[in-house]
Backbone as CSV, one residue per row, in Angstrom:
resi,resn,N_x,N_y,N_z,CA_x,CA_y,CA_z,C_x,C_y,C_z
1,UNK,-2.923,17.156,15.228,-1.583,17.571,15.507,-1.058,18.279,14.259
2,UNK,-0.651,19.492,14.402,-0.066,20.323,13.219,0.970,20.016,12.824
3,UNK,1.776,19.910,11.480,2.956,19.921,11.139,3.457,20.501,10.067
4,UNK,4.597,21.533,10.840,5.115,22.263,9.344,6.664,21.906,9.159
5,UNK,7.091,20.589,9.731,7.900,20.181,9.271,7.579,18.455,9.255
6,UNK,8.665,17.576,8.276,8.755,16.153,7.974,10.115,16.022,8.223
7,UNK,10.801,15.139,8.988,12.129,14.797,9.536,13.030,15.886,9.582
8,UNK,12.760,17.028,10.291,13.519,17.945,10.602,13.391,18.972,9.359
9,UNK,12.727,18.901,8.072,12.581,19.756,7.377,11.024,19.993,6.925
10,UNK,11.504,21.192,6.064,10.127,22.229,6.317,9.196,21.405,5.370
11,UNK,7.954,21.358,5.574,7.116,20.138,4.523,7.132,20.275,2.676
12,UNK,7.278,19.793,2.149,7.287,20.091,0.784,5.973,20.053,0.107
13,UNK,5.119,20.502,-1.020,3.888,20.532,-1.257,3.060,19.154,-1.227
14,UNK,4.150,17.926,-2.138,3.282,17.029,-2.105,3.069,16.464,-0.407
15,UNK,3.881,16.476,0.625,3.380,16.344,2.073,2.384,17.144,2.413
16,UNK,1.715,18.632,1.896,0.862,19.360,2.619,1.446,20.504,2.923
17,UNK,2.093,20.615,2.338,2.799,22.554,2.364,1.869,23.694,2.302
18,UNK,1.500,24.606,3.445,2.195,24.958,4.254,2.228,24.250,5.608
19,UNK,0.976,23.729,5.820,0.883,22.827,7.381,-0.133,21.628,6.405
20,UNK,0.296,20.865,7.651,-0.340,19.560,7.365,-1.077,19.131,9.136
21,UNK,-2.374,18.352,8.570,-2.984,18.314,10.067,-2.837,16.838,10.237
22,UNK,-2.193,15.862,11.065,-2.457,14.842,11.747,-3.408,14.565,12.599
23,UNK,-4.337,13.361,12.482,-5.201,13.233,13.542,-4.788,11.823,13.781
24,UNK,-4.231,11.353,15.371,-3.334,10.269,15.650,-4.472,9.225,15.610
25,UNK,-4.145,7.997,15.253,-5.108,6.946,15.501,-5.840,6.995,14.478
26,UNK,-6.062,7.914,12.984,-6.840,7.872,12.465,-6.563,7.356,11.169
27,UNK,-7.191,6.560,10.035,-6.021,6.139,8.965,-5.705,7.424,8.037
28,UNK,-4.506,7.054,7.620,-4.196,7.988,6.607,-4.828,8.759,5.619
29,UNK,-5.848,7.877,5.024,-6.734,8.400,3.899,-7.938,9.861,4.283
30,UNK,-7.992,9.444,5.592,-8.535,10.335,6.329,-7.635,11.922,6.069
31,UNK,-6.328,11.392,6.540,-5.513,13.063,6.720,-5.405,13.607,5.296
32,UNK,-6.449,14.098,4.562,-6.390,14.534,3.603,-5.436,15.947,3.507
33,UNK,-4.279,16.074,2.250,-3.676,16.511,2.031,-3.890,18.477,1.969
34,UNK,-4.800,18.354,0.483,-4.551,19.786,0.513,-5.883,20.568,0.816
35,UNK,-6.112,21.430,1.530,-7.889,21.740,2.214,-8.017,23.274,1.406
36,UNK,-8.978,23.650,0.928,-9.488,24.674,0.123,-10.359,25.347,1.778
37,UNK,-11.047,24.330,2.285,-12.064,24.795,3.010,-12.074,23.886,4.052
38,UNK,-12.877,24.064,5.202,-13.398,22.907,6.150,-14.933,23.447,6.315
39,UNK,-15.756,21.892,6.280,-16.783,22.214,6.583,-17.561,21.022,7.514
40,UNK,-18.260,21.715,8.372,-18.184,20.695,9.718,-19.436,20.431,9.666
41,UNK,-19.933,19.226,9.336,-21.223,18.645,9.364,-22.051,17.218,10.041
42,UNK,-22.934,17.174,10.349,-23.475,16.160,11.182,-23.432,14.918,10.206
43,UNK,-23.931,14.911,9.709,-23.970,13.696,8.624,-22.833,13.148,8.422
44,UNK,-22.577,11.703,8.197,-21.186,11.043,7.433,-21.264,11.934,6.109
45,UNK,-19.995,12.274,5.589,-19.429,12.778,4.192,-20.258,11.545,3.177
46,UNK,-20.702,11.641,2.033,-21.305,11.142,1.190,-20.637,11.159,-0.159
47,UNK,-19.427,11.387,0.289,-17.986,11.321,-1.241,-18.032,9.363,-1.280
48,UNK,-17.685,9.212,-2.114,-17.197,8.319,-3.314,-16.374,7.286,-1.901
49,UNK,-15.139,7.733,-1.342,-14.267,6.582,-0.930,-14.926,6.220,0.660
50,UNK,-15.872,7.271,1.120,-16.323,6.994,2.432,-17.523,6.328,2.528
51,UNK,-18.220,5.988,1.110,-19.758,5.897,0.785,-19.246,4.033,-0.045
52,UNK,-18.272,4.047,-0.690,-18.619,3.105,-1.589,-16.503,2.673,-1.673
53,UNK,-15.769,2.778,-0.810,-14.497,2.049,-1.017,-13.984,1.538,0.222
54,UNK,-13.841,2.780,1.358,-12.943,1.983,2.048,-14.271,1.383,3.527
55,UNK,-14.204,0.285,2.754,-15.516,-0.356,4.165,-14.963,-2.009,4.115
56,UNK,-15.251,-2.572,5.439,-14.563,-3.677,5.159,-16.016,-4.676,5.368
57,UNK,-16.193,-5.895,4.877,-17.085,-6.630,4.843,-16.942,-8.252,4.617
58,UNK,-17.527,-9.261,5.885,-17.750,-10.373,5.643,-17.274,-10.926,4.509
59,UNK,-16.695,-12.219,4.751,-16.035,-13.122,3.353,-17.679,-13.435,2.767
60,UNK,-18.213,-13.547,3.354,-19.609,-14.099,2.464,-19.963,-12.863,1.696
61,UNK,-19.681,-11.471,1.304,-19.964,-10.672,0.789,-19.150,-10.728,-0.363
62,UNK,-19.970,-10.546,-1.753,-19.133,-10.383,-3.108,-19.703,-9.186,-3.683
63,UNK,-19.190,-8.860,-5.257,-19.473,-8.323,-5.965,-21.072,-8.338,-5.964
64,UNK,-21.180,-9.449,-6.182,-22.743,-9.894,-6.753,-23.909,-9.544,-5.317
65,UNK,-23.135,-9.304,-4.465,-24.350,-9.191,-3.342,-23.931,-7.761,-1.920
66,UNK,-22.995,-7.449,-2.404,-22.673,-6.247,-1.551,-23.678,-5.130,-2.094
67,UNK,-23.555,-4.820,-0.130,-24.934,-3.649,0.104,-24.395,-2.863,0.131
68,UNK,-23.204,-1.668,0.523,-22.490,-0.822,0.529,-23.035,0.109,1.538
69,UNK,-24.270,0.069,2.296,-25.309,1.155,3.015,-24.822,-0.123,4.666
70,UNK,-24.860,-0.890,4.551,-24.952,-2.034,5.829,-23.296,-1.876,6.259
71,UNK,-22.398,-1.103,5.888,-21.046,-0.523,7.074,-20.758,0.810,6.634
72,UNK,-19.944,0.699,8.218,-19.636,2.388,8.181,-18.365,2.184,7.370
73,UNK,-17.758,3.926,7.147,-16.478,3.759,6.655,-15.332,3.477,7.604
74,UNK,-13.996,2.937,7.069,-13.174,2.280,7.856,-12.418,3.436,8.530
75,UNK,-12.329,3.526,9.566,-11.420,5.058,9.971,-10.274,4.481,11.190
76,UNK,-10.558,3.341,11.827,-9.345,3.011,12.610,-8.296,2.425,11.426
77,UNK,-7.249,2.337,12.302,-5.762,1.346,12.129,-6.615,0.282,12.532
78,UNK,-5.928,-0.948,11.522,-6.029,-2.508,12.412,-4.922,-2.596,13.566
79,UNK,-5.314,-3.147,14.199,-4.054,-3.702,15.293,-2.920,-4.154,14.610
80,UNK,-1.825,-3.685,15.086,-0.587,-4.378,14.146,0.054,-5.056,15.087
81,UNK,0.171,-6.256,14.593,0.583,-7.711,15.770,2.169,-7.765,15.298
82,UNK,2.994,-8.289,16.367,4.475,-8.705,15.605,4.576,-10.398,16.081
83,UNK,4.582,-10.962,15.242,4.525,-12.493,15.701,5.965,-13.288,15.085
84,UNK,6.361,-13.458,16.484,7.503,-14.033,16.473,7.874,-15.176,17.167
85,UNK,8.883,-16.148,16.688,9.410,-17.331,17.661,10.196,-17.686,17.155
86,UNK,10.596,-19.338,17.250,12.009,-19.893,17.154,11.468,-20.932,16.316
87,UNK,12.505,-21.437,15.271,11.949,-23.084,14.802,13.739,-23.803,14.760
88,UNK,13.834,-24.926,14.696,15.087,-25.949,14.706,14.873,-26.869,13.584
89,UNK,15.403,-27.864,13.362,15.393,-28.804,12.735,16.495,-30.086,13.029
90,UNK,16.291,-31.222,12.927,17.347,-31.975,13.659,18.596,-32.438,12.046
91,UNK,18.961,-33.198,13.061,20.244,-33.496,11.624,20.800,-32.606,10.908
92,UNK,20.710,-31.604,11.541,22.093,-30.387,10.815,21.053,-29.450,9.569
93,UNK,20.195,-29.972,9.092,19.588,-29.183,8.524,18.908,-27.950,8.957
94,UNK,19.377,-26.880,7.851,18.797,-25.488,7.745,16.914,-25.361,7.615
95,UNK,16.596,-24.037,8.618,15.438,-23.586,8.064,14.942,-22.784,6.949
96,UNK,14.703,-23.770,6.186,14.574,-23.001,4.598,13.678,-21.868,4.919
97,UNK,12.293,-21.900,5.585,11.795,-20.788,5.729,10.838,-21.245,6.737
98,UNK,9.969,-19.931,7.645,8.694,-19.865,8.317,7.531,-19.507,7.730
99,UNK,6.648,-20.299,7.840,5.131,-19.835,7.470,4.180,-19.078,7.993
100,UNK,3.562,-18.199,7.925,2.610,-17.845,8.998,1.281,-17.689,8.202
101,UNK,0.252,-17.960,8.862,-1.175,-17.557,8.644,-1.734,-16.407,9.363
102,UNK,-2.600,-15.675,9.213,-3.456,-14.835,10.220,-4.898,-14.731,9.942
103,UNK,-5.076,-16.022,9.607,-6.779,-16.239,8.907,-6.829,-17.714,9.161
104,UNK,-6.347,-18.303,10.071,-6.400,-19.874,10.383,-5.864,-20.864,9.014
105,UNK,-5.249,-20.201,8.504,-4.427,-21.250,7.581,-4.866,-21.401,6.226
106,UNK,-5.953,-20.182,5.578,-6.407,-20.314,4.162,-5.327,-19.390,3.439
107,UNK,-4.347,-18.462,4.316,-3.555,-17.842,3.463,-2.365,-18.152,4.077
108,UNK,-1.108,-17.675,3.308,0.295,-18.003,4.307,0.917,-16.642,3.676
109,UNK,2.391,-16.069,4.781,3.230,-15.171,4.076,4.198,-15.972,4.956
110,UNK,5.452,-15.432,4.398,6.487,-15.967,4.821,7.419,-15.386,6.064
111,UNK,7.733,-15.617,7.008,8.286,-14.603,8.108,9.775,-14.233,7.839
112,UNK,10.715,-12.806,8.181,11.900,-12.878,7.808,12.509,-13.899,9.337
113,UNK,13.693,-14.305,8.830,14.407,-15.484,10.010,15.951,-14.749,9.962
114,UNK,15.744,-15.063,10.843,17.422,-14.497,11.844,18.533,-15.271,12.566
115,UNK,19.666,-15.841,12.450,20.414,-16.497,13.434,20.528,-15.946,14.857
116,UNK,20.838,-14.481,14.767,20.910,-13.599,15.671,20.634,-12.300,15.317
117,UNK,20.341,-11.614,16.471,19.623,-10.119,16.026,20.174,-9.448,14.871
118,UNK,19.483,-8.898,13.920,19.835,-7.825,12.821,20.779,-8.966,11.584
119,UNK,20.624,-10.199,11.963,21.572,-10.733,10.609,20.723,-12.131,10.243
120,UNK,20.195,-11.544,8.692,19.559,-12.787,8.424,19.675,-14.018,8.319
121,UNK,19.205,-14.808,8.437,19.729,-16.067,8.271,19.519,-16.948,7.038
122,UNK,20.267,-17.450,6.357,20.689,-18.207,5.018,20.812,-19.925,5.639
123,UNK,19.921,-20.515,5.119,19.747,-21.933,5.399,21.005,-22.885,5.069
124,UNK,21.542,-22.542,3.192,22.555,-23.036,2.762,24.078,-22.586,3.487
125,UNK,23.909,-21.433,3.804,25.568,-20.706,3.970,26.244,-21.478,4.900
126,UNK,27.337,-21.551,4.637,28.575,-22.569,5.137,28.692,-21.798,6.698
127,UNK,28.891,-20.653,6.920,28.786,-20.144,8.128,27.677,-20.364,9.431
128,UNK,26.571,-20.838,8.851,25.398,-20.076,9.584,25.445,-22.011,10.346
129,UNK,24.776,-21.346,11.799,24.554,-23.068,12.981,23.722,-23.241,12.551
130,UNK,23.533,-24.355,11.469,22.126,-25.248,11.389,22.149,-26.444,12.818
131,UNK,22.735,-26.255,13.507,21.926,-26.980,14.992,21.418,-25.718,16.004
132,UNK,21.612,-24.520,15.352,20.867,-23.961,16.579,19.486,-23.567,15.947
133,UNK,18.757,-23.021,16.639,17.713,-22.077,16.980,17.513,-21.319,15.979
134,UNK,16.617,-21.135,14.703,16.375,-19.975,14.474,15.107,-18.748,14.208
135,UNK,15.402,-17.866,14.829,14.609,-16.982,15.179,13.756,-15.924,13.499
136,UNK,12.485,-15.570,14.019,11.822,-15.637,13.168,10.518,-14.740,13.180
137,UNK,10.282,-13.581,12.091,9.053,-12.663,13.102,8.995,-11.582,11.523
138,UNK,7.809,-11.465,11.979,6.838,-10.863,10.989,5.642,-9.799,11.370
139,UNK,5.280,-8.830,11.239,4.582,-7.784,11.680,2.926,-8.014,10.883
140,UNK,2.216,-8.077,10.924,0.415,-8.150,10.534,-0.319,-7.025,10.949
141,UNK,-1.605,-6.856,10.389,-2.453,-6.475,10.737,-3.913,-7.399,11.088
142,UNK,-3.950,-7.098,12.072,-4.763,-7.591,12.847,-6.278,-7.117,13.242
143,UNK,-7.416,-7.136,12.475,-8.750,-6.373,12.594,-9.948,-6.662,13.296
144,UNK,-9.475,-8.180,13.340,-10.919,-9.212,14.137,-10.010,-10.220,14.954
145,UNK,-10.957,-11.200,15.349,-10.664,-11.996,16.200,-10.263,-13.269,14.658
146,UNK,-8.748,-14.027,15.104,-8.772,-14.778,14.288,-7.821,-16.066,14.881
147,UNK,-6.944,-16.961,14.126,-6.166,-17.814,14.251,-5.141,-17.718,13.453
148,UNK,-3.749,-17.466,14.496,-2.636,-17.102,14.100,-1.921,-18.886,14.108
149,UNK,-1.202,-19.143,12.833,-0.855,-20.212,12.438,0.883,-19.907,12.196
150,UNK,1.810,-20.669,12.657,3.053,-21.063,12.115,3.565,-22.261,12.010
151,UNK,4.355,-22.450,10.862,5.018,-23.865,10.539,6.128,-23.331,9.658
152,UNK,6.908,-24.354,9.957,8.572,-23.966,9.688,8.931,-25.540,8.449
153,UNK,9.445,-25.111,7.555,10.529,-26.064,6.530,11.514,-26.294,6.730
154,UNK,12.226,-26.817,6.653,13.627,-27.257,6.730,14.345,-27.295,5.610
155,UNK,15.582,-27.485,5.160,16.013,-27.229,4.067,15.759,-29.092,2.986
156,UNK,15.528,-29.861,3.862,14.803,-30.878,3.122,13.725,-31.262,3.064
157,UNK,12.869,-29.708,2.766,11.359,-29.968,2.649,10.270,-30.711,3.595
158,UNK,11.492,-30.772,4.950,10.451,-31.232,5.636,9.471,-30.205,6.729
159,UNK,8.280,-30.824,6.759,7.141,-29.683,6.962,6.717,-30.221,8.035
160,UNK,6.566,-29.559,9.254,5.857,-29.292,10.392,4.533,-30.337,10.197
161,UNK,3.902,-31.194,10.587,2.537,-31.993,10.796,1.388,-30.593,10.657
162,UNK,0.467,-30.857,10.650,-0.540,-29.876,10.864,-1.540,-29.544,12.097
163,UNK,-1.612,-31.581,12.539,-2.302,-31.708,13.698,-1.616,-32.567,14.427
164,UNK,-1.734,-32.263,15.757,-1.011,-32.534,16.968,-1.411,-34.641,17.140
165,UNK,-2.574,-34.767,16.570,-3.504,-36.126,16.107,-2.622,-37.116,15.561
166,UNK,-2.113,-36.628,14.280,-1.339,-36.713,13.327,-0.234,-38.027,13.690
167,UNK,0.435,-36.694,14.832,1.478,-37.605,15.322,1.743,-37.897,16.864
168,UNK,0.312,-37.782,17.549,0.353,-38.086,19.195,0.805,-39.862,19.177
169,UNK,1.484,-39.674,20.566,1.845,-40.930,21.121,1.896,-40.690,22.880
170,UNK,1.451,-41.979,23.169,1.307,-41.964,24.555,1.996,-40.732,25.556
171,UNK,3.461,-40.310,25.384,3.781,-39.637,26.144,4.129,-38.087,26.150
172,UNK,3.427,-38.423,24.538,3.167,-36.896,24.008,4.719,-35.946,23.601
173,UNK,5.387,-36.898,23.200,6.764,-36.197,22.950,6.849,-36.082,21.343
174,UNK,7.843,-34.496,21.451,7.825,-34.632,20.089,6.765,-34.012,19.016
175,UNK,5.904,-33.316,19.621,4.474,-32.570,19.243,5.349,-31.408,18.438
176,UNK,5.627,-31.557,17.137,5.763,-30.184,16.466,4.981,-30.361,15.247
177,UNK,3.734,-30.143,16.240,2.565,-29.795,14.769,2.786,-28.163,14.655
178,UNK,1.946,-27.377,13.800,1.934,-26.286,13.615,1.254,-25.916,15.058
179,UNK,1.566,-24.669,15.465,1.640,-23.677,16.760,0.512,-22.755,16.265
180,UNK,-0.653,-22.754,16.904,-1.825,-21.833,16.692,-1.709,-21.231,17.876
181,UNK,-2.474,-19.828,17.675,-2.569,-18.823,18.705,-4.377,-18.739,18.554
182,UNK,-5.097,-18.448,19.002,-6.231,-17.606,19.186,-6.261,-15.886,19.650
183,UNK,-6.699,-15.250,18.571,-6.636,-13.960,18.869,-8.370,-13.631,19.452
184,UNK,-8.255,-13.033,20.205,-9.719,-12.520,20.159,-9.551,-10.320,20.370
185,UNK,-10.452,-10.223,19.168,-9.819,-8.655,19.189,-11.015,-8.264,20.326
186,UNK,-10.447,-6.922,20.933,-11.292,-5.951,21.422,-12.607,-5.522,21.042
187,UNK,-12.216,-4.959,19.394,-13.397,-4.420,18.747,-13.597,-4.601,17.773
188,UNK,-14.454,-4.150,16.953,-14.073,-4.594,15.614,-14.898,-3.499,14.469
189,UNK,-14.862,-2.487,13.246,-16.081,-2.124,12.594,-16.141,-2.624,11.658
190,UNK,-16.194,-4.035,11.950,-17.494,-4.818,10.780,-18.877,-5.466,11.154
């Protein structure tokens, strides 16, 4: 897709002045900026970032044992997931914050939280309903099949269980362990 303009104006050099070529779906690093030439060849390109940077590879792969020849280069987008929900807390207490994983729980980021649409929500502030609901969502990238994890704090450090085990009882009430999802992706180039 050609472009000789960026938000209604004409492109400036560092965008790719005079045209700039988009190819949709493809990552950025790809839409290389400024072209002297094109040259159309059968072979993968054998430059530096397509040969030896942007490739993605197995956690069991390190420094010490990466093959760099055993993947292709990375040329899709990951899936970009928006993962969102609600957390509460009883006794008037605020949600200090949401947790999320997208690797089954070896990493965490924090989700932004909302009372209501477009206005964040502040756990301490004298204004804000610590008996209601608050809403909560975060955008990822998503490349493989994995386990999407959330757990919510409260403003007195209290933390979500981890396993449903933890704290089962006969009638099963009361289950606010952490909330896993199972992703299973489409495709994947690793």
């Amino acid at each position: 897709m050609p472009l000789k303009e960026m938000e209604a104006k004409p492109l400036n050099r560092d965008h790719g002045y005079p045209l700039r070529v988009v190819v949709p779906g493809v990552i950025g690093a790809r839409s290389v900026k400024w072209l002297e030439e094109i040259n159309i060849i059968a072979e993968e390109c054998q430059g530096f970032f397509m040969q030896k940077d942007y490739k993605m590879f197995p956690p069991s792969v390190n420094w010490d044992n990466i093959d760099w020849s055993t993947r292709r280069p990375q040329m899709d987008f990951p899936v970009q997931v928006k993962i969102s929900g609600y957390a509460a807390s009883g006794g008037g207490r605020g949600i200090e914050r949401v947790d999320v994983s997208i690797d089954g729980g070896k990493t965490w980021m924090e989700a932004s939280r909302y009372q209501k649409s477009g206005v964040p929500y502040i756990s301490d502030h004298a204004s804000s309903d610590k008996w209601a609901w608050v809403f909560f969502e975060v955008t990822v990238d998503i490349c493989h099949s994995t386990e999407i994890i959330a757990k919510a704090v409260d403003s007195s450090a209290n933390v979500q269980p981890e396993k449903v085990e933890d704290i089962w009882n006969l009638r099963g009430i009361l289950n606010t362990s952490w909330h896993r999802v199972k992703v299973q992706a489409s495709h994947s180039n690793m």
